[in-house]
C-alpha positions as CSV (number, residue, x, y, z in Angstrom):
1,X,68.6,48.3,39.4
2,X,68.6,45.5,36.9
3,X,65.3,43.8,38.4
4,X,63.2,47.1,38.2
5,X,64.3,47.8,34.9
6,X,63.0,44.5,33.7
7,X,60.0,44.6,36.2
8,X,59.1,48.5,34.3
9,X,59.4,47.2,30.7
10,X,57.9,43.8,30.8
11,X,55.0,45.2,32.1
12,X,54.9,48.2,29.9
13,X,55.7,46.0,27.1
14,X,52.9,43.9,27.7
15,X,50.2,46.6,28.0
16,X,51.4,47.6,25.0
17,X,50.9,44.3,23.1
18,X,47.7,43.6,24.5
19,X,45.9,46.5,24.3
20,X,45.8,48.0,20.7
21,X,44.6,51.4,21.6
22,X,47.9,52.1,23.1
23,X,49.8,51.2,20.0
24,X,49.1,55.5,18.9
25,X,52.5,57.4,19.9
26,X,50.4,59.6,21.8
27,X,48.7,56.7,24.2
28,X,52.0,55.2,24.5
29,X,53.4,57.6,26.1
30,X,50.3,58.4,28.0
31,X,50.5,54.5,29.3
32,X,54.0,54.8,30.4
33,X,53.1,57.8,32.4
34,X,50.4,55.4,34.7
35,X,53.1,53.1,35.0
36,X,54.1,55.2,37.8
37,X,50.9,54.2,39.9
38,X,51.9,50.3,40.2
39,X,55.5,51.4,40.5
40,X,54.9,54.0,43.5
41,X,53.0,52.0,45.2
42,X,55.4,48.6,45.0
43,X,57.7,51.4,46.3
44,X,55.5,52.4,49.3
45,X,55.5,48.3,50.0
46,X,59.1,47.9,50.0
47,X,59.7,51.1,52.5
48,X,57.1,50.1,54.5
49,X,59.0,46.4,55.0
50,X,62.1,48.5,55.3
51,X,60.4,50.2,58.3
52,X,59.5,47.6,59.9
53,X,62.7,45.8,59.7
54,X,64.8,48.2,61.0
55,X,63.0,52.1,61.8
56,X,65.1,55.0,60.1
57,X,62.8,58.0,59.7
58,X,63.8,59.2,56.4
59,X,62.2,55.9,55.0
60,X,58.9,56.2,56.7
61,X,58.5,59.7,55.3
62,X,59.6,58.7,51.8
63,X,57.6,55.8,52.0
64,X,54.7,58.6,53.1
65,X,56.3,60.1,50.1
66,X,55.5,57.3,47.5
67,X,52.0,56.4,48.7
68,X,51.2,60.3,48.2
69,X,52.9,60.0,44.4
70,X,50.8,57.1,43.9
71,X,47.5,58.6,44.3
72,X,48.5,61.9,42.5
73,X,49.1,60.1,39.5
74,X,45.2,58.4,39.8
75,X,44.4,61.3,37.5
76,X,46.7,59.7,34.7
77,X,44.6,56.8,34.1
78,X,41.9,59.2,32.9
79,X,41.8,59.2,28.8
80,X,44.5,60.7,27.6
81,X,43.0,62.8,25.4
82,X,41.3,64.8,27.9
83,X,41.6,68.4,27.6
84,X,42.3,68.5,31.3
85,X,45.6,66.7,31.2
86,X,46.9,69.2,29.3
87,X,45.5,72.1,31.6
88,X,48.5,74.0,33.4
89,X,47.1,71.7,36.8
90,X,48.5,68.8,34.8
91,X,51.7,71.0,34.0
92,X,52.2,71.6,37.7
93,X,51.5,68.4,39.0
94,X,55.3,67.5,38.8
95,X,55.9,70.6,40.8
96,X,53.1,69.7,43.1
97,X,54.6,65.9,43.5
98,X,58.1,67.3,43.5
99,X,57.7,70.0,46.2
100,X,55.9,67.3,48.6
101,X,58.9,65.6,48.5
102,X,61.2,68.1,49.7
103,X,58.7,68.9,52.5
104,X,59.0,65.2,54.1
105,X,62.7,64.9,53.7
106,X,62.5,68.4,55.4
107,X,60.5,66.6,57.6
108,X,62.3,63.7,58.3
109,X,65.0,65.4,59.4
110,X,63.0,67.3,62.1
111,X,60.5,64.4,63.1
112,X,59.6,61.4,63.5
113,X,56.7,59.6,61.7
114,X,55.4,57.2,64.4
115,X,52.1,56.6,62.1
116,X,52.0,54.2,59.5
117,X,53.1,56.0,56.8
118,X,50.8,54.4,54.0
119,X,47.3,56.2,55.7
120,X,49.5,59.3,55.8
121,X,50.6,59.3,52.1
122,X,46.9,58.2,51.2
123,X,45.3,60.8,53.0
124,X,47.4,63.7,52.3
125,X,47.2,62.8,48.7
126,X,43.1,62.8,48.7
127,X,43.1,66.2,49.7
128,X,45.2,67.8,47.4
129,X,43.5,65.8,44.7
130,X,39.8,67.1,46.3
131,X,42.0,70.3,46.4
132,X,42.7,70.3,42.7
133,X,39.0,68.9,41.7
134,X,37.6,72.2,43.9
135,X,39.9,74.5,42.4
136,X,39.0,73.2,38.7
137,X,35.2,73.6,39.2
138,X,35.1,76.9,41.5
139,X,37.9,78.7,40.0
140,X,36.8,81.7,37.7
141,X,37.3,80.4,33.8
142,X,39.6,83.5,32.5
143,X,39.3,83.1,28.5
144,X,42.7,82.7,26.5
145,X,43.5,86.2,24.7
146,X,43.2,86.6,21.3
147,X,45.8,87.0,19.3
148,X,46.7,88.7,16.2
149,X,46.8,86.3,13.3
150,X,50.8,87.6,13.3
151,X,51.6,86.8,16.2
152,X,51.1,82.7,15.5
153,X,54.8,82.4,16.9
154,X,53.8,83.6,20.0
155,X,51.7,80.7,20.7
156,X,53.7,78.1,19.6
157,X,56.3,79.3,22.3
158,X,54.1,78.9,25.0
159,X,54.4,75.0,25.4
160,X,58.1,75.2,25.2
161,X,58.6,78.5,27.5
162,X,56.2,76.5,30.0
163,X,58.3,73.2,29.9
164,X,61.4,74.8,30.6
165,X,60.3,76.3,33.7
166,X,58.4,73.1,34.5
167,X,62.2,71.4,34.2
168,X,64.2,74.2,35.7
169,X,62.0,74.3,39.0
170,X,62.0,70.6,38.7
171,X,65.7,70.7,38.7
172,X,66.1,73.0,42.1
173,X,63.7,70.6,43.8
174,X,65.8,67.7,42.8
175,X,69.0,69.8,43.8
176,X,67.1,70.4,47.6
177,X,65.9,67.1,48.2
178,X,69.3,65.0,47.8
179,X,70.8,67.8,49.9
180,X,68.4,67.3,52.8
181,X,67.6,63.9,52.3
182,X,68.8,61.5,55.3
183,X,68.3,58.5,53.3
184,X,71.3,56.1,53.6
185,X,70.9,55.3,50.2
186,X,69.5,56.5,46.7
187,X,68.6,60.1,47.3
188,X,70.5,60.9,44.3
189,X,67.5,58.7,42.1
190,X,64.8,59.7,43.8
191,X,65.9,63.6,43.1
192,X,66.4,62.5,39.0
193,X,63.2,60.6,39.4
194,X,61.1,64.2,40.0
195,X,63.3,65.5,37.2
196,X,62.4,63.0,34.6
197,X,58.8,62.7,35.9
198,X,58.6,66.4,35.2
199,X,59.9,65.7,31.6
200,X,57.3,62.9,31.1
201,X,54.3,64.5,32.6
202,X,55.2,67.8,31.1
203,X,55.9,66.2,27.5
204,X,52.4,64.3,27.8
205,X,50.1,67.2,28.9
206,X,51.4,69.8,26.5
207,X,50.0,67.4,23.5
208,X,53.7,67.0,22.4
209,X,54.0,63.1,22.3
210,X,52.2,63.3,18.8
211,X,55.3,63.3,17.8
212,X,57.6,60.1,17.6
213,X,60.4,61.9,18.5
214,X,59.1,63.5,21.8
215,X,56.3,60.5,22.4
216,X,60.2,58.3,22.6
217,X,61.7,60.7,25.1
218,X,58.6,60.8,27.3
219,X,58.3,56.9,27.6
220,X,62.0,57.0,28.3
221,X,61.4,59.3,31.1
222,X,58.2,58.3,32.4
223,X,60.0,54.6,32.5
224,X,63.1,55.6,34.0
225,X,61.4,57.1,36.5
226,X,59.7,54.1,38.1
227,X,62.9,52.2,37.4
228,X,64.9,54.8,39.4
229,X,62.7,55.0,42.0
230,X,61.4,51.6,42.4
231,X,65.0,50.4,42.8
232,X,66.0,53.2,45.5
233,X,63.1,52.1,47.4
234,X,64.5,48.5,46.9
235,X,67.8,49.4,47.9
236,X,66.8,51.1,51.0
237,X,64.9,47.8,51.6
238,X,68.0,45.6,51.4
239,X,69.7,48.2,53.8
240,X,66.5,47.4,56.2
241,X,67.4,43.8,56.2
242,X,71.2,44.3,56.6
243,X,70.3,46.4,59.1
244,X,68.1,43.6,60.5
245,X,70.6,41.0,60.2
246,X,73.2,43.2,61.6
247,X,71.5,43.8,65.1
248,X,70.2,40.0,65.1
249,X,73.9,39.1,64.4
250,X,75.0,42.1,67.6
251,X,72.1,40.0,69.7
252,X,74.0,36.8,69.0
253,X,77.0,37.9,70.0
254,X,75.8,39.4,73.5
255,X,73.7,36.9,74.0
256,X,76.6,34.0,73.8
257,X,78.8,36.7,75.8
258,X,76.2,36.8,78.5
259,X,76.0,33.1,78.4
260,X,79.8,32.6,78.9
261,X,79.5,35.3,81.7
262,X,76.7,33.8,83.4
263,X,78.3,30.2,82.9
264,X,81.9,31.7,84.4
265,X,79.7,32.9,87.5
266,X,77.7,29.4,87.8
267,X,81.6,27.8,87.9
268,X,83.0,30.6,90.4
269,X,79.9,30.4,92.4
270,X,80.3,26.4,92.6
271,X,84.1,26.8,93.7
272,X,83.1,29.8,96.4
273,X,80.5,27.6,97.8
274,X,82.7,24.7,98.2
275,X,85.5,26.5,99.6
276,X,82.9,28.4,102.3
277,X,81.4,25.0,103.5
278,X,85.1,23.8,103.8
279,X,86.1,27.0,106.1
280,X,82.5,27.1,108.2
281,X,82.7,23.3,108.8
282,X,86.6,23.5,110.4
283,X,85.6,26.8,112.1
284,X,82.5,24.6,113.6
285,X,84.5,22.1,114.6
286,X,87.8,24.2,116.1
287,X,85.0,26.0,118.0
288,X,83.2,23.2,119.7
289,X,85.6,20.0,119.4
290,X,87.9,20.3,122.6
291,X,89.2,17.1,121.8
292,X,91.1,17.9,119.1
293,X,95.1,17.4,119.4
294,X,97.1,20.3,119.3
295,X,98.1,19.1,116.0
296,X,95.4,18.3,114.5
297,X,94.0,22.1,115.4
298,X,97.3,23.7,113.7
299,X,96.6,21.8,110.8
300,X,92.7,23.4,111.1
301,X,93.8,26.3,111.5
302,X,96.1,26.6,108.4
303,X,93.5,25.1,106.4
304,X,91.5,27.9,107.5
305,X,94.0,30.4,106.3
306,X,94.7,28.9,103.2
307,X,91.2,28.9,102.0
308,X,90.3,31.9,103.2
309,X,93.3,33.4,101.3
310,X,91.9,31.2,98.2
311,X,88.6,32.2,98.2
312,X,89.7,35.9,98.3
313,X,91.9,36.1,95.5
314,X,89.5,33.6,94.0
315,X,87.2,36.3,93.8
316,X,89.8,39.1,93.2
317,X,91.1,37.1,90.4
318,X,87.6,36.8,89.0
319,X,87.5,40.3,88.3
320,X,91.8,41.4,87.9
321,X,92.8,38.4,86.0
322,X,96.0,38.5,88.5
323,X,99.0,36.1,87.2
324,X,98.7,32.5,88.5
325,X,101.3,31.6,91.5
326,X,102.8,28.3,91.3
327,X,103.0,26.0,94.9
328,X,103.9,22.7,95.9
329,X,101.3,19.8,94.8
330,X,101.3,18.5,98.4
331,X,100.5,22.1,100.1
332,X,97.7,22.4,97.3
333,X,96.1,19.5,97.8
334,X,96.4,18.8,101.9
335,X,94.0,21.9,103.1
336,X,91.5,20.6,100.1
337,X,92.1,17.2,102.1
338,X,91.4,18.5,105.5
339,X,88.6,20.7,104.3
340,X,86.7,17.9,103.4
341,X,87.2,16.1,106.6
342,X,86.1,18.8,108.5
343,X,82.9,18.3,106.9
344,X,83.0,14.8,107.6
345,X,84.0,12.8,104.5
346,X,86.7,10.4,104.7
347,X,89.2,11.1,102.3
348,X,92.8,10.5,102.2
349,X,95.9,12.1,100.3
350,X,99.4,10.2,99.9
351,X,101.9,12.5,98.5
352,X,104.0,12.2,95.7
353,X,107.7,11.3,96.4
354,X,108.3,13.7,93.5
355,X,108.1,17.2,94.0
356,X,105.6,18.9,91.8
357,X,104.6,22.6,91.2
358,X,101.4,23.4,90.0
359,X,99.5,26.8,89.9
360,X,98.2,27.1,92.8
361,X,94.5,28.5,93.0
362,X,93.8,26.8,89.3
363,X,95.2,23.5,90.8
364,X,93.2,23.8,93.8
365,X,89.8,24.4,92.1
366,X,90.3,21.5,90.1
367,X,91.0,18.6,92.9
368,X,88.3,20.7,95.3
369,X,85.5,20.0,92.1
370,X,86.7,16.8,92.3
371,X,86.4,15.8,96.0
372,X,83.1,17.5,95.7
373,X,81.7,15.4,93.0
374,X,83.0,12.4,95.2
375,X,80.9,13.6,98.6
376,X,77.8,14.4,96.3
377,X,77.8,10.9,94.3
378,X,79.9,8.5,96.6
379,X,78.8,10.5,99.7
380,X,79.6,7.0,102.2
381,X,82.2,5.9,100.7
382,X,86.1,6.1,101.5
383,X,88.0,8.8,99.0
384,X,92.0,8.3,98.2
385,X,93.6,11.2,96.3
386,X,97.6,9.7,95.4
387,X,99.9,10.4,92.4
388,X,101.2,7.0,90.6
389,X,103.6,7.5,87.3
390,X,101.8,5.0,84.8
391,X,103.8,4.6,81.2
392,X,106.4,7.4,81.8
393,X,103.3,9.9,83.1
394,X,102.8,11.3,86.7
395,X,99.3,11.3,87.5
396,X,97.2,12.9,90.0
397,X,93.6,10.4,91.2
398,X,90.8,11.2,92.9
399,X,88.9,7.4,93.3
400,X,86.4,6.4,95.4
401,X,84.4,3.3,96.0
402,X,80.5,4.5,95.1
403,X,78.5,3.6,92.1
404,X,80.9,4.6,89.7
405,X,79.9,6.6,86.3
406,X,76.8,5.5,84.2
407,X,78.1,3.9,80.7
408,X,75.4,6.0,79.3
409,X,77.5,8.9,80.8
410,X,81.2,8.1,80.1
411,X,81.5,9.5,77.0
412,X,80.5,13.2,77.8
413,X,80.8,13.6,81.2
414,X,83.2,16.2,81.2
415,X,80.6,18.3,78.7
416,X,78.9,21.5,80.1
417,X,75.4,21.0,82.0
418,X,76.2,16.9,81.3
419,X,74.7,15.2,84.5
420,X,72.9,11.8,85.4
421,X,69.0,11.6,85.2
422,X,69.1,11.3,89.4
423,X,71.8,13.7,89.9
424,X,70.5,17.0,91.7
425,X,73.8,19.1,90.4
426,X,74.0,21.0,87.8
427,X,76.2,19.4,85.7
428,X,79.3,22.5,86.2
429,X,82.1,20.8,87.8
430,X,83.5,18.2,86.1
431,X,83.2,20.2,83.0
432,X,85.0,23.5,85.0
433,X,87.6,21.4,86.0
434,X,88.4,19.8,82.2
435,X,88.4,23.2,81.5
436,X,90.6,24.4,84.0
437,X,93.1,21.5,82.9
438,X,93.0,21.9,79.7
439,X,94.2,25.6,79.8
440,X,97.0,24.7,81.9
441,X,98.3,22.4,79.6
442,X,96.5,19.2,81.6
443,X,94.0,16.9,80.7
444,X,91.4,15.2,83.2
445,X,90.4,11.6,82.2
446,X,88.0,9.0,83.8
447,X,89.9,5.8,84.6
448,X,87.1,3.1,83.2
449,X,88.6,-0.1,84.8
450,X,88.3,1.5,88.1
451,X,86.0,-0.9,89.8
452,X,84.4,-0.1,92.6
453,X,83.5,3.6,92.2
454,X,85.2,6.2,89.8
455,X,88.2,7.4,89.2
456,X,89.2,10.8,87.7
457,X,93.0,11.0,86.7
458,X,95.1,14.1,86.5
459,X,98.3,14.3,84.0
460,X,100.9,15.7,85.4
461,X,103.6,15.2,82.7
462,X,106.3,18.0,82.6
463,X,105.3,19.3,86.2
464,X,107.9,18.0,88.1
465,X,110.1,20.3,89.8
466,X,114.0,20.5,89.2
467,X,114.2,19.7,93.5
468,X,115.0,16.4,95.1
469,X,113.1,13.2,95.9
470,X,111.1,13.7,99.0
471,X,110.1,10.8,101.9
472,X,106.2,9.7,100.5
473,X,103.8,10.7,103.5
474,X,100.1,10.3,104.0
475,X,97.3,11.9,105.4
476,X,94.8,9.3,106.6
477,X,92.0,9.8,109.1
């Protein structure tokens, strides 16, 4: 409220030290009476912004509301010392503003004002003024009643019988409109404004601010007023933008939901089309190889079975968040092996002579992202996936002998949508699987002196499990 206050008297104050004709008491107060002009129309500005920032339909209709009050008061600028402001249409016309407020918060309870609301205010308020100019020329003129010379007190009580029903209906508006209002804010000033505007208006036209005494109250009402409701309007304007920044800030928030969702789906979708081309490949080849060893087909076929089961509660988990099952490193990684040999890559796995559990499905995604990144960027070349215990630390590797990584891509390679300039992937995998590591208390490194090709290292520290040593075996092609 401080900004309007100062906003109200430094312009008043100003009018009032440049122009000397409105340094009488009367034309003072007459002066802060058009101050409501500027002030309801600055108000009609800031609900309009507050509309279209964020729609509530109790601010378009009060900003209707201002607009309206803004040309009724177009008759203030007249002279002040015109005979008509002090008619009982100038008495009224605090009613008049005062009982077209209640009728749009009425309204804006019932409807919606899908028009702009400053041609509404504008227009509405023309007529009544044409309205008012109509009924002050084709009215009948009814002559005031003479009085006896004793009844001098009668007269005199006229002004003051006349304000205090002025104030008094003033008061029941005031007492309507902030119990209808569906403003979220300031419905209580906007109510005091028609009060005091009443008191200023009223004061002015019955020839009353003659007097220092009264010309001070109604400059302290007619001032108050377009502080009161110049700063409701501006605090319904701040509510707009929180409002605004609110729903921008909910926008955000789904919109980096859906991204994680859609980027979840891109990595499930990478792992369920690995896993299929594994499991259609060694279905091809059971099919129509009949020279395959009875061994070599029993292996197939549990490869088959693993992945299928894989895939399935790859995609239940997806959507149950089922606990993790823990397995033996060497029956994780051997179907991944044969898999990928089915489809015709050579790649070997040498087991670990130590015994290690790992969870199972996670485990599995992780060295199936990596023998896929090997077929994609070191499609010819031979692929050896071993553990070796370097500085106290059981490590799983995935190396080939291809092109290796661009040094331009070393650094970041395990970051989201990072890929080479004549890569055609998407850049998902290697970052899925870093991911995937690091949640199960893992990290995924790239071995740089690896030379020929790449080499993508596993830590398997604390993964060990409490059995015995086992004999090492291989699975070469």
């Amino acid at each position: 409220m401080a900004l309007p206050a100062v906003a109200v008297a430094a312009t008043y104050l100003s009018v009032l030290l440049t122009v000397p004709d409105s340094r009488t008491w009367a034309a003072a107060a007459a002066l802060a009476g058009q101050l409501i002009l500027p002030a309801a129309l600055a108000s009609a500005a800031f609900l309009c912004i507050a509309c279209r920032l964020y729609p509530r339909d109790g601010v378009a209709w009060l900003a209707a509301a201002a607009t309206l009050v803004g040309v009724q008061s177009l008759p203030l600028l007249a002279d002040s010392t015109d005979s008509s402001l002090r008619s009982p249409v100038a008495l009224s016309s605090a009613v008049v503003v005062g009982i077209l407020l209640l009728v749009t918060t009425r309204l804006a309870r019932r409807y919606t004002l899908r028009a702009s609301p400053v041609p509404v205010g504008v227009g509405i308020g023309l007529l009544l003024l044409l309205g008012r100019a109509g009924w002050s020329r084709w009215s009948p003129s009814v002559p005031a009643p003479d009085l006896p010379s004793g009844d001098s007190a009668l007269a005199d009580l006229l002004p003051p019988v006349e304000l205090a029903v002025l104030l008094l209906v003033s008061l029941v508006i005031g007492v309507l409109v902030t119990r209808t209002s569906t403003l979220p804010v300031g419905p209580r000033r906007v109510s005091a404004s028609v009060v005091l505007w009443s008191v200023g208006v009223g004061l002015s036209a019955a020839g009353w601010t003659t007097t220092p005494a009264w010309a001070v109250v109604a400059i302290l009402a007619s001032t108050t007023t377009c502080v009161l409701f110049s700063s409701a309007a501006l605090d319904l304007l701040w509510v707009a933008v929180q409002d605004d920044q609110a729903a921008a800030l909910r926008l955000q928030i789904q919109l980096r939901t859906l991204r994680a969702h859609a980027r979840e789906d891109i990595e499930h979708l990478h792992e369920v089309k690995g896993s299929i081309a594994g499991i259609a490949s060694a279905s091809e080849l059971i099919r129509h190889e009949a020279r395959l060893s009875h061994q070599h087909r029993e292996r197939l076929e549990e490869m088959l079975a693993v992945e299928a089961a894989r895939l399935q509660r790859l995609i239940h988990t997806h959507a149950t968040h089922a606990p993790a099952e823990l397995a033996d490193l060497d029956d994780v990684v051997r179907p991944l092996v044969l898999a990928r040999r089915a489809q015709g890559h050579d790649v070997t796995w040498t087991a670990s002579e130590t015994p290690v559990r790992v969870e199972a499905d996670s485990f599995a995604e992780v060295v199936s992202i990596l023998l896929h990144n090997a077929s994609v960027h070191a499609a010819h070349s031979r692929v050896h996936v071993y553990t070796r215990l370097q500085e106290g630390e059981l490590q799983l590797v995935v190396a080939d002998s291809g092109p290796g990584v661009p040094p331009d891509l070393q650094a970041n390679i395990f970051d989201w949508g990072r890929r080479g300039s004549d890569s055609d992937g998407q850049g998902v995998g290697l970052a899925r699987a870093a991911s995937i590591l690091t949640d199960l208390g893992m990290t995924l490194t790239l071995d740089t002196s690896h030379s020929p090709g790449a080499a993508f290292v596993v830590a398997l520290a604390h993964r060990t499990a409490p059995t015995a040593p086992r004999t090492r075996t291989a699975l070469a092609s």
